[in-house]
C-alpha positions as CSV (number, residue, x, y, z in Angstrom):
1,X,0.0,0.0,0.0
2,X,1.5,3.7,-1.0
3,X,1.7,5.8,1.9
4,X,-0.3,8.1,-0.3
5,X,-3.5,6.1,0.6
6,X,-2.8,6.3,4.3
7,X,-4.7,8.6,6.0
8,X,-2.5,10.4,8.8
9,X,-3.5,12.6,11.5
10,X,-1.7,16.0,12.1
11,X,-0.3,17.1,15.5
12,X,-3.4,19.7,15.6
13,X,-6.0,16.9,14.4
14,X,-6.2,17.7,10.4
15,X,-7.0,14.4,8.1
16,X,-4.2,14.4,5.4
17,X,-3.8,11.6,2.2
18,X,-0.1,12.5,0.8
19,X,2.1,13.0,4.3
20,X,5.4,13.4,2.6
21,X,4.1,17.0,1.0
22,X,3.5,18.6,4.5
23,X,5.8,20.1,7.1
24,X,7.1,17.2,9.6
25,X,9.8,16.6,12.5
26,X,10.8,14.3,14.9
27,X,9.6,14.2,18.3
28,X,10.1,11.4,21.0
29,X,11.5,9.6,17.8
30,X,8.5,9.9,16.2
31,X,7.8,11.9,12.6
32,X,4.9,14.1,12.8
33,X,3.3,16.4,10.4
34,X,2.0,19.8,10.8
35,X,-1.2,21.5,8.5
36,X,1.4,24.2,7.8
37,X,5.0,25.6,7.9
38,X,3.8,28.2,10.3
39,X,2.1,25.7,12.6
40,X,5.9,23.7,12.1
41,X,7.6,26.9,13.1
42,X,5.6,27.6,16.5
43,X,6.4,23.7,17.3
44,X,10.1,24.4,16.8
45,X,9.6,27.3,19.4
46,X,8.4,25.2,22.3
47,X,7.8,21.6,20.9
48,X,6.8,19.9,24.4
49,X,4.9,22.9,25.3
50,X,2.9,23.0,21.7
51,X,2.4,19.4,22.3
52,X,0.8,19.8,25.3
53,X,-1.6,22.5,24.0
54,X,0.2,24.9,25.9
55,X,0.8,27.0,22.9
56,X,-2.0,28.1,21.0
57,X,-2.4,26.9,17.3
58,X,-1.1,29.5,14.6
59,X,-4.3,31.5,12.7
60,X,-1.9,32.6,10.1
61,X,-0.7,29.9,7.2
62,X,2.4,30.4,4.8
């Protein structure tokens, strides 16, 4: 099966098909994706704060 037909979750909950065309990083030895480079970029900030929903969620997308 093509990982294009695999339906992934984001870290902020968004459905995507094709993961390898959005923004991702490693955490806890893990790859996880991100609905946009600025959602990415506030992660890189903080990224055990953003993943504890300590961090609000960019409005703005690049």
């Amino acid at each position: 099966m093509s990982t294009s037909t695999i339906e992934t979750l984001t870290v902020c909950g968004g459905k995507i098909k094709d993961p390898e065309r959005y923004p991702s990083a490693i955490f806890r030895g893990e790859r996880v994706y991100f609905c946009t480079r600025a959602c990415l970029q506030v992660f890189e900030s903080d990224p055990e704060r953003f993943m504890a929903g300590e961090i609000e969620h960019p409005a703005d997308e690049e």
